[in-house]
MISE-913311 format. One record per residue (C-alpha): residue number from 1; z negated, y negated, x negated. Coordinates in steps of 0.05 Angstrom, whole numbers, plus 5000, padded with zeros to 4 digits. Layout:
N
{NUM,{Z,Y,X}} ...
//
This chain:
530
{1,{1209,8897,9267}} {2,{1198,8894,9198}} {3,{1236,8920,9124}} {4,{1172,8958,9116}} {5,{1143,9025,9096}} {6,{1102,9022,9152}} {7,{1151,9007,9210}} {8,{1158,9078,9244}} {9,{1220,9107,9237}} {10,{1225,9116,9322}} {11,{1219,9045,9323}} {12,{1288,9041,9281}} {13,{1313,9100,9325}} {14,{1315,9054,9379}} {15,{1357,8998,9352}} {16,{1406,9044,9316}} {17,{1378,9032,9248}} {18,{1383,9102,9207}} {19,{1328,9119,9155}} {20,{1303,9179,9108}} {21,{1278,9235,9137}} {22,{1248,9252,9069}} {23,{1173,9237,9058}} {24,{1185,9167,9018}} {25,{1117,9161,8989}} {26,{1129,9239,8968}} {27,{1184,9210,8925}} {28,{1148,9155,8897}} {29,{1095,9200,8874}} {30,{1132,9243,8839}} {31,{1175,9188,8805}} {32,{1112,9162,8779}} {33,{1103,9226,8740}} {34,{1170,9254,8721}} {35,{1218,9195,8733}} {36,{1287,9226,8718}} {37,{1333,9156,8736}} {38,{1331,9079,8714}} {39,{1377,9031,8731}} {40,{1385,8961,8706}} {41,{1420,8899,8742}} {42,{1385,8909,8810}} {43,{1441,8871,8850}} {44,{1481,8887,8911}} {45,{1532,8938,8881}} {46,{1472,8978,8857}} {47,{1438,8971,8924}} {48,{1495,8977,8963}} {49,{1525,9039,8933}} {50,{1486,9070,8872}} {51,{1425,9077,8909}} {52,{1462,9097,8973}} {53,{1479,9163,8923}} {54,{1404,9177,8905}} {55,{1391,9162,8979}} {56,{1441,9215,9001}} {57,{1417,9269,8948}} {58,{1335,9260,8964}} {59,{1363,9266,9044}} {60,{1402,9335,9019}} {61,{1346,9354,8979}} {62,{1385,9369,8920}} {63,{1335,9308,8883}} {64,{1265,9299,8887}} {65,{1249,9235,8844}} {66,{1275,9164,8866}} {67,{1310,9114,8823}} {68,{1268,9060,8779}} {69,{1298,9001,8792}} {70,{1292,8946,8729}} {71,{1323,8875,8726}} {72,{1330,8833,8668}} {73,{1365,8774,8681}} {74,{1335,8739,8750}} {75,{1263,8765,8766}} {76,{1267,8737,8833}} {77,{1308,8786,8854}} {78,{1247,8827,8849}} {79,{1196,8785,8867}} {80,{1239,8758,8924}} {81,{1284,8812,8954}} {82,{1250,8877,8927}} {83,{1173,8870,8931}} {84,{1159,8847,8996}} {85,{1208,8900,9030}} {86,{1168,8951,8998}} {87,{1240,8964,8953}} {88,{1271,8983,9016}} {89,{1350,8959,9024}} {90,{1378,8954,9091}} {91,{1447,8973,9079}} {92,{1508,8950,9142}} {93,{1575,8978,9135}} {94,{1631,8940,9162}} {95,{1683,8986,9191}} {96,{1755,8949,9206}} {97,{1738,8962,9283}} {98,{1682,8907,9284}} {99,{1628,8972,9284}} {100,{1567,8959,9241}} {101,{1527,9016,9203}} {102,{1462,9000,9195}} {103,{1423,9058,9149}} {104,{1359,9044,9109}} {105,{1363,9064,9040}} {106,{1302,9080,9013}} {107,{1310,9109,8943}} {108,{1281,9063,8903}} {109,{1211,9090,8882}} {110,{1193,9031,8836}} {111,{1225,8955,8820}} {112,{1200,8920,8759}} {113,{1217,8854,8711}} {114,{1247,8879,8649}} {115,{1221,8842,8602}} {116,{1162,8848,8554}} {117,{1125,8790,8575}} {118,{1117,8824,8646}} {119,{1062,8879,8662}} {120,{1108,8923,8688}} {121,{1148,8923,8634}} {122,{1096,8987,8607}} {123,{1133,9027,8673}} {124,{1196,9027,8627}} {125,{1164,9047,8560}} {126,{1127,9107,8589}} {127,{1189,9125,8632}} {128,{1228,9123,8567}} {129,{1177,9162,8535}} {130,{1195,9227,8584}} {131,{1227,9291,8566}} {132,{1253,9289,8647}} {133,{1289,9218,8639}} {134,{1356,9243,8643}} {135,{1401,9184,8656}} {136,{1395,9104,8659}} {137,{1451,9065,8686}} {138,{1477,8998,8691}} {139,{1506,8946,8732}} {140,{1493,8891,8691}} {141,{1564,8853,8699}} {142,{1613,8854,8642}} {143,{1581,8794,8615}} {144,{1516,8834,8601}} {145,{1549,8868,8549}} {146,{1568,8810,8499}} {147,{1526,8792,8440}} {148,{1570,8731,8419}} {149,{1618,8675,8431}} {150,{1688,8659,8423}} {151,{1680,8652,8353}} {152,{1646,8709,8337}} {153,{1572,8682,8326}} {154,{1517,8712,8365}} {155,{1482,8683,8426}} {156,{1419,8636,8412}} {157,{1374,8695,8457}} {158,{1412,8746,8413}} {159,{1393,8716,8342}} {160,{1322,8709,8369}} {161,{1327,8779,8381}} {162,{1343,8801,8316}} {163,{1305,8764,8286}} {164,{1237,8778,8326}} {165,{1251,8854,8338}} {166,{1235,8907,8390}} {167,{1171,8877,8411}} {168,{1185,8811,8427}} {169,{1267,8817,8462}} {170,{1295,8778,8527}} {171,{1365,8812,8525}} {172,{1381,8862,8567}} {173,{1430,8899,8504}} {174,{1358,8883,8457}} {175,{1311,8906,8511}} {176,{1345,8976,8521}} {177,{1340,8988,8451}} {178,{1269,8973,8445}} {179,{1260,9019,8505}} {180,{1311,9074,8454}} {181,{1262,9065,8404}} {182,{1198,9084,8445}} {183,{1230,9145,8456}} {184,{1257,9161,8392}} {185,{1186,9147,8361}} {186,{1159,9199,8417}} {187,{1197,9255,8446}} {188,{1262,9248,8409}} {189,{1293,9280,8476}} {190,{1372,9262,8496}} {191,{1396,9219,8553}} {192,{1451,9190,8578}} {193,{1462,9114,8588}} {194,{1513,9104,8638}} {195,{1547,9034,8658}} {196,{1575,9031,8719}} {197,{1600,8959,8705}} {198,{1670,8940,8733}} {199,{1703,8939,8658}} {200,{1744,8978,8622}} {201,{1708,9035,8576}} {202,{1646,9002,8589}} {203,{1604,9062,8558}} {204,{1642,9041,8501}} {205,{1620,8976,8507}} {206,{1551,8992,8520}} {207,{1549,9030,8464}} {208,{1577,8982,8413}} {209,{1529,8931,8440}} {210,{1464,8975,8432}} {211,{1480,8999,8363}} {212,{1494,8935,8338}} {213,{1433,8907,8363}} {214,{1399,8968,8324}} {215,{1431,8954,8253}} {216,{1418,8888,8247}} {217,{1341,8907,8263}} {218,{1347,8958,8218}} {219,{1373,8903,8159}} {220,{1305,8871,8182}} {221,{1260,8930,8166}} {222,{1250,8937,8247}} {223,{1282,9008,8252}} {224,{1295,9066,8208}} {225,{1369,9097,8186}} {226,{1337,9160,8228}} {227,{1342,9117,8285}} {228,{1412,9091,8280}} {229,{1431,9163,8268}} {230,{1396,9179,8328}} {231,{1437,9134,8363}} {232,{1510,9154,8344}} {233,{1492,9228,8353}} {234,{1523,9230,8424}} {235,{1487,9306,8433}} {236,{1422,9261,8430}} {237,{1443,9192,8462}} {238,{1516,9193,8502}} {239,{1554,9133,8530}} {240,{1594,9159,8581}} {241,{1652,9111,8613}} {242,{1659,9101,8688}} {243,{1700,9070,8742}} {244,{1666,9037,8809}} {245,{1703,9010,8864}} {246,{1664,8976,8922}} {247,{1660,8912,8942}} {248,{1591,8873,8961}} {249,{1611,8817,8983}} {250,{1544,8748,8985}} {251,{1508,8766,9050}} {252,{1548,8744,9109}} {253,{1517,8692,9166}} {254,{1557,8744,9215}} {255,{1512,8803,9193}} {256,{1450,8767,9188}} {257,{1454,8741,9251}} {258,{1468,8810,9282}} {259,{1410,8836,9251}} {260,{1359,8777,9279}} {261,{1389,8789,9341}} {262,{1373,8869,9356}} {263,{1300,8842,9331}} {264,{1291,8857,9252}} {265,{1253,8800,9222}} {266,{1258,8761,9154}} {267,{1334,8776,9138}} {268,{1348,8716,9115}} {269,{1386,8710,9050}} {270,{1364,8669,8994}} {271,{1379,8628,8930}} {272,{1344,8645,8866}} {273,{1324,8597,8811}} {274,{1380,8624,8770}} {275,{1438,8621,8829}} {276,{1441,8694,8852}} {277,{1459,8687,8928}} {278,{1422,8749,8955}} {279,{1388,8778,9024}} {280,{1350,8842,9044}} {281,{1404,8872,9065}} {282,{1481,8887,9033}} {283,{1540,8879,9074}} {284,{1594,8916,9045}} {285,{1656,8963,9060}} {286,{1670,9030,9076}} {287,{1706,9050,9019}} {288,{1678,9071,8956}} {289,{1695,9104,8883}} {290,{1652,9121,8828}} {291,{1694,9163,8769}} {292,{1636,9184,8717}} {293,{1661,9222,8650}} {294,{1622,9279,8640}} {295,{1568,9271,8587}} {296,{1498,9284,8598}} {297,{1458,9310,8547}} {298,{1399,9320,8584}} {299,{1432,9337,8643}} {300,{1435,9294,8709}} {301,{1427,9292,8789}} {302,{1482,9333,8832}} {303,{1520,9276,8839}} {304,{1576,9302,8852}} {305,{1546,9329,8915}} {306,{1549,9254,8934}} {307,{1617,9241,8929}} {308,{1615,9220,8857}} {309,{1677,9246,8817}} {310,{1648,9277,8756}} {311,{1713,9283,8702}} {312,{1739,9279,8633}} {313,{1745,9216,8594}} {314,{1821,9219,8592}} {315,{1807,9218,8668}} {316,{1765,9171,8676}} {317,{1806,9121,8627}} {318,{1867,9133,8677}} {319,{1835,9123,8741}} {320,{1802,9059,8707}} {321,{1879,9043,8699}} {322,{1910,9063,8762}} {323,{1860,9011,8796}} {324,{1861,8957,8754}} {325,{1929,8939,8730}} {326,{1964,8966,8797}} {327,{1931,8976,8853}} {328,{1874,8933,8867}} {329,{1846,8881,8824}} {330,{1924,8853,8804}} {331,{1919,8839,8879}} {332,{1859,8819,8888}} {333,{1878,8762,8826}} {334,{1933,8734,8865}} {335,{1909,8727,8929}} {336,{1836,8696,8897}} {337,{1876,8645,8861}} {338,{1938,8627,8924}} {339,{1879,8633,8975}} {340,{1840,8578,8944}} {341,{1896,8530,8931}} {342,{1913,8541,9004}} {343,{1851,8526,9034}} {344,{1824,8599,9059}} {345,{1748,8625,9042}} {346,{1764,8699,9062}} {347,{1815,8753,9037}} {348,{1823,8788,9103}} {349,{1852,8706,9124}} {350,{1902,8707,9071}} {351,{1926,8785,9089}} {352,{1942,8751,9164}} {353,{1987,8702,9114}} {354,{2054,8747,9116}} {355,{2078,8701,9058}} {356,{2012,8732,9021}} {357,{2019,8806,9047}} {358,{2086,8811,9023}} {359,{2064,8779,8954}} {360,{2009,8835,8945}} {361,{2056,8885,8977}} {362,{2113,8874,8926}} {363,{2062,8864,8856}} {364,{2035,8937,8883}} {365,{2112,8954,8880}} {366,{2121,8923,8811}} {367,{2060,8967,8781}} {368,{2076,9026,8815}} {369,{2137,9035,8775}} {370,{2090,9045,8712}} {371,{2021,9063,8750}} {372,{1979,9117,8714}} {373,{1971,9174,8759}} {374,{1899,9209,8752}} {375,{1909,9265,8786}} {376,{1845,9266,8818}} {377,{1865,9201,8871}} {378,{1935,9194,8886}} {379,{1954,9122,8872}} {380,{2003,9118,8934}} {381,{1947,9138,8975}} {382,{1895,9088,8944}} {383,{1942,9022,8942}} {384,{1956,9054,9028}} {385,{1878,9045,9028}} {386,{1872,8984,8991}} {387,{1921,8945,9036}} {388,{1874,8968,9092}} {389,{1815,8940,9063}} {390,{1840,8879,9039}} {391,{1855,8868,9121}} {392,{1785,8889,9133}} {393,{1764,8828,9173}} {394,{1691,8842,9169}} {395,{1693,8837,9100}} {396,{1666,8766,9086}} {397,{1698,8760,9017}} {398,{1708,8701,8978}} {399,{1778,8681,8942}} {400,{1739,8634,8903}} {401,{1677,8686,8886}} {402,{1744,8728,8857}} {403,{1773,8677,8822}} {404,{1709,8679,8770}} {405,{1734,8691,8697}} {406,{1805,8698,8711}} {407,{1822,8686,8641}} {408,{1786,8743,8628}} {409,{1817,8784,8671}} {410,{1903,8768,8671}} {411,{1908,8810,8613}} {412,{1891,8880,8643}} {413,{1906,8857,8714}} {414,{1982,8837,8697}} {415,{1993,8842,8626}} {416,{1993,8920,8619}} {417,{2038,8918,8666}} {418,{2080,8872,8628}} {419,{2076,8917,8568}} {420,{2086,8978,8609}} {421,{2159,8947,8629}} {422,{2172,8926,8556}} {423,{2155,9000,8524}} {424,{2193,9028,8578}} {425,{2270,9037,8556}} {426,{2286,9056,8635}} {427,{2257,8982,8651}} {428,{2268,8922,8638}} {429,{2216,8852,8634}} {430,{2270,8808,8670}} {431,{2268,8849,8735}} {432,{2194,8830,8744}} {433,{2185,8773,8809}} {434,{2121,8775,8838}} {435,{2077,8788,8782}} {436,{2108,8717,8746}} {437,{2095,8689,8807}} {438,{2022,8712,8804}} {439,{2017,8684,8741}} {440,{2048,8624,8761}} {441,{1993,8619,8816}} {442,{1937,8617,8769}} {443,{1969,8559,8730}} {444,{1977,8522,8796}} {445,{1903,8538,8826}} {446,{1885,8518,8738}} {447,{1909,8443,8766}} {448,{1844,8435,8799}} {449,{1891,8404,8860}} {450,{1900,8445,8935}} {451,{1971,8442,8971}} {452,{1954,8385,8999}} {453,{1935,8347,8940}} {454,{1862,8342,8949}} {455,{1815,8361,8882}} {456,{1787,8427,8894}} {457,{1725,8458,8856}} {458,{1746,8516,8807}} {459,{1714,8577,8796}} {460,{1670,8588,8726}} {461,{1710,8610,8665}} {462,{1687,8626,8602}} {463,{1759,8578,8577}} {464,{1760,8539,8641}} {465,{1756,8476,8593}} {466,{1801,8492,8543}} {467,{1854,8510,8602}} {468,{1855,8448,8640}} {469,{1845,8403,8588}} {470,{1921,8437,8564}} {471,{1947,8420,8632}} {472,{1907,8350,8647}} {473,{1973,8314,8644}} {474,{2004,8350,8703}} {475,{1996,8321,8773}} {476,{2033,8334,8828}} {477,{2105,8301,8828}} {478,{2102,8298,8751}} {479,{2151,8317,8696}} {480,{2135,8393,8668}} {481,{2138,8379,8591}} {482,{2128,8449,8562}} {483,{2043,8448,8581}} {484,{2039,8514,8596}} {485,{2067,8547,8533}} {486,{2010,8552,8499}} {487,{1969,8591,8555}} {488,{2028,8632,8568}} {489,{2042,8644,8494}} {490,{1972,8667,8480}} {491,{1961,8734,8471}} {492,{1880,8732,8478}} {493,{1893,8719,8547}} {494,{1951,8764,8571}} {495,{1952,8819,8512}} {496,{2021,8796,8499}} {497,{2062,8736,8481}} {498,{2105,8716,8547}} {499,{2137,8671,8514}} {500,{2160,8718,8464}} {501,{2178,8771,8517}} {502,{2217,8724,8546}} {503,{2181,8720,8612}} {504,{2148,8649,8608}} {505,{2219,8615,8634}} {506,{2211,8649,8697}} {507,{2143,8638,8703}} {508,{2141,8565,8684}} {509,{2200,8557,8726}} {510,{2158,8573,8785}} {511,{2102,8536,8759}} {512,{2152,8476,8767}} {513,{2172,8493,8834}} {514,{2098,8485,8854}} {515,{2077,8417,8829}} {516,{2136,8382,8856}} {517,{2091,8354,8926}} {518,{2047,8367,8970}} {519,{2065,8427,9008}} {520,{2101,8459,8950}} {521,{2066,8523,8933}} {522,{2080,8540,9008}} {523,{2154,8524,9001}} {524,{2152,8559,8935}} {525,{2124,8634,8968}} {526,{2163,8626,9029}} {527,{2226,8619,8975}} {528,{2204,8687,8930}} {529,{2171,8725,8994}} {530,{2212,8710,9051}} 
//
């Protein structure tokens, strides 16, 4: 058995493996001539979920074109993972029962290398080029998004950019504009550009990003004023916001064994010359969310006749809020940064913890008293469903994968929250417990040092160096001397001043409590969550 075109679908039948019952190479055809979707960032989420939707629509017949699928960053994604499975995903849902859902998804008409120097990279200009392109999205990871550093100058492969124009780009931001231009220069039709990315307003961002690519090409002669125009006319070119919740976890051992063992071949997961950690199949959970704001200039696919919750931005902003400063990723912080100082390498481990439980329990509690309610998703039932999937144990999640770029992350995930309790006259900052202690947690894991004193690797961070070289002098048993002020006092991080607020004693307080032994940041939660 083989993650091919040409295995016959009774063959799948028989091992409980679902596929299309749409003629695939139908789909393909007609993608070829009137491609209607593009997405870029051809990882797991996308595979997992976005292409799941296409899949579901082409089954219902309500779409008739498949999804180009373009990747600029690590090529052998495509050559690797894509290619030889005939840009077939074998997608296993892992219900809390142990039950696996094995489906085929098979909506991907076309993968190719987004990037000039590639053949295929002509798919994308003539796709660009048609009146029936209605919609490209992205999953590109917040990262994709920024042109420049900390101090405000751009990236080396973003001044190369600039400076070489639309012909000659390697950025994913520059790239999509070149492929804007094409069709500007041709058709002049709308579209909309949607990121799916996991960040606040990412349209926004997105759109920031792309129009600042196009003026500085334009101070180089590269592109006209018509352009830019055409650009920031959102009844041509839109940038709507979304919100996506899934998680994708890396490709479990579990599943891949599973699937070698009812006889499918060549699931083996791989490591790409630029670190992506990736199989031929996704393993991921049940649950799923995808808010899109509802702005589509050349219209779009009936996705809301996959589940997809098609809104207003004042909507989609609040939803975006309900799950990110209460009642997911705040908990998702905590337990990444606690789990790794305590030893565990899976979330569903630390919810069997009932010193952890009741943490995430009682900073849901904490944000609840200023959650955002979107109308459209209760947040009492979504934290309910969270706290089930966090105790998912066939979820093979990582603390340490979650623990990536928590500097960039505390601010939304506990600092609105923060400022929520100081706007609020009915509230006050002082009564907050488990948040602090959050907080303190991430100064603790910052240490570099497990419970039981023993170096432990930390997690990339765009200011990982800059934050332990500000607590290098603390080891366990040590004197606190006031280290932590100046991460706590920085509003870049938190998007307010805890020192200033008045919350940093408590927190640094805690912080204390934790470095005094080995052992202590066990003593310390069974002390606060007892």
């Amino acid at each position: 058995m083989e993650l091919k075109l040409s295995t016959q679908k009774s063959l799948w039948d028989k091992i409980g493996v679902s596929i299309a019952n749409y003629n695939i190479e139908d789909v393909i055809e007609k993608t070829k001539i009137c491609p209607e979707w593009i997405h870029f960032g051809a990882g797991n989420i996308f595979r997992g979920y976005i292409a799941k939707i296409a899949d579901t629509l082409l089954e219902s017949g309500l779409m008739e074109t498949g999804i180009i699928a373009a990747e600029a960053f690590d090529f052998d994604v495509i050559d690797q993972i894509y290619v030889p499975y005939d840009n077939l995903t074998l997608l296993v849902k892992l219900n809390p029962n142990g039950d696996l859902k094995k489906e085929i998804i098979s909506s991907v008409a076309k993968s190719v290398k987004a990037n000039p120097k590639y053949a295929d990279f002509t798919i994308l200009q003539e796709a660009f080029k048609k009146m029936t392109l209605k919609m490209v999205s992205f999953t590109i990871t917040e990262k994709g998004y920024a042109l420049t550093d900390a101090t405000g100058a751009y990236f080396n492969i973003i001044k190369d950019d600039i400076i070489n124009g639309p012909s000659k780009c390697n950025h994913v931001i520059s790239i999509i504009c070149s492929l804007l231009l094409e069709r500007f220069n041709t058709c002049k039709a709308p579209l909309s550009l949607v990121s799916m990315d996991n960040c606040a307003v990412n349209g926004d961002k997105l759109k920031k990003a792309v129009i600042n690519i196009a003026k500085e090409w334009q101070k180089n002669n590269f592109v006209t004023e018509d352009f830019i125009n055409y650009l920031e006319d959102e009844t041509k070119i839109a940038f709507p916001i979304s919100m996506i919740d899934k998680i994708t976890p890396r490709p479990a051992p579990e599943v891949e064994n599973e699937l070698k063992k009812i006889g499918i071949e060549n699931m083996y997961a791989i490591t790409t010359s630029k670190n992506t950690f990736i199989a031929p199949f996704v393993n991921a959970e049940i649950a799923e969310y995808l808010v899109i704001e509802d702005k589509f200039p050349n219209g779009r696919p009936a996705l809301e006749k996959a589940g997809v919750y098609i809104t207003n931005k004042e909507t989609v902003t609040k939803v975006e809020t309900m799950k990110v400063t209460t009642c997911l990723n705040p908990l998702h912080t905590a337990l990444a940064v606690y789990g790794t100082v305590l030893g565990y390498n899976r979330i569903y481990k630390e919810m069997e913890n009932p010193l952890l439980k009741t943490l995430t329990e009682k900073i849901g509690e904490e944000g609840m008293k200023v959650v955002v309610d979107p109308k459209i998703i209760s947040p009492t039932q979504f934290l309910a469903e969270v706290f089930e999937r966090l105790k998912n144990p066939f979820i093979p999640d990582d603390p340490a994968r979650i623990a990536t770029d928590t500097s960039q992350k505390v601010g939304v995930r506990f600092g609105e929250t923060i400022k929520s309790y100081i706007k609020d006259e009915n509230l006050n900052v002082s009564e907050l417990t488990f948040i602090p202690l959050a907080i303190a947690g991430w100064l603790r894991y910052l240490i570099g040092v497990n419970d039981n004193g023993e170096k432990i690797d930390l997690s990339p961070d765009p200011m990982l160096a800059d934050l332990t070289e500000q607590l290098k002098t603390i080891k366990l048993g040590s004197d606190y001397n006031d280290e932590a002020q100046s991460i706590l006092s920085n509003e870049k991080i938190f998007g307010v001043n805890l020192v200033k607020c008045r919350l940093a004693p408590k927190i640094e307080n805690m912080f204390k409590e934790m470095i005094t032994k080995i052992g202590a940041v066990k003593e310390t939660l069974e002390k606060y969550c007892s």
